[in-house]
C-alpha positions, 0 to 999 in steps of 0.5 A: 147454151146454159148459163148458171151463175152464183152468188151469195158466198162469203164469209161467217162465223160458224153457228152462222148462216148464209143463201146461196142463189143460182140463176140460169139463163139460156135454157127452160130451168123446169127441164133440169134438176138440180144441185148444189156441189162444193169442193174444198181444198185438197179435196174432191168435189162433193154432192151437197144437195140435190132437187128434182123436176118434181121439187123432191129433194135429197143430201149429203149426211152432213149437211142433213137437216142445217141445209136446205135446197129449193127451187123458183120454176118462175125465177129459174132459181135453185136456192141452198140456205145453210144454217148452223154453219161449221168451219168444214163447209168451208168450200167453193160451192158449186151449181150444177144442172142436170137433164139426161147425159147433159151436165151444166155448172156454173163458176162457183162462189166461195164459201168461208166459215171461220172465227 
């Protein structure tokens, strides 16, 4: 069973930044790509950012060029550093792994941008 568990939310005043991690257990994590999602309230679950296997990587217009995801094969670790935050990043963000048909996500960790 695949265990993904997030940390590093909270909250910042916009400008801020933050890194969020997602660690993952119970599996081989190279196997997987991975993402990062959020949701804010009222809203649907949306992508944010999105690495692959091989490291390559893709994201959501709005976050284009303030985020940044990545990944450690060896502490099968995703990362997102945002940067410039905005009070709309305001969301439960989300980590998501990814083989095949198989979906795996994790509990998500909140993250607040306010003055």
């Amino acid at each position: 069973q695949v265990q993904l568990v997030e940390s590093g939310g909270g909250l910042v005043q916009p400008g801020g930044s933050l890194r969020l991690s997602c660690a993952a257990s119970g599996t081989i994590f190279s196997l997987y790509a991975m993402a990062w999602y959020r949701q804010a309230p009222g809203k649907q679950r949306e992508l944010v950012a999105h690495i692959t296997r091989g490291g390559s990587t893709n994201y959501a217009d709005s976050v284009k060029g303030r985020f940044t995801i990545s990944r450690d094969n060896a502490k099968n670790t995703v990362y997102l550093q945002m940067n410039s935050l905005k009070p709309e990043d305001t969301a439960v963000y989300y980590c998501n792994a990814q083989r095949i048909t198989t979906n795996y996500w994790g509990q998500g960790t909140q993250v607040t941008v306010s003055s």
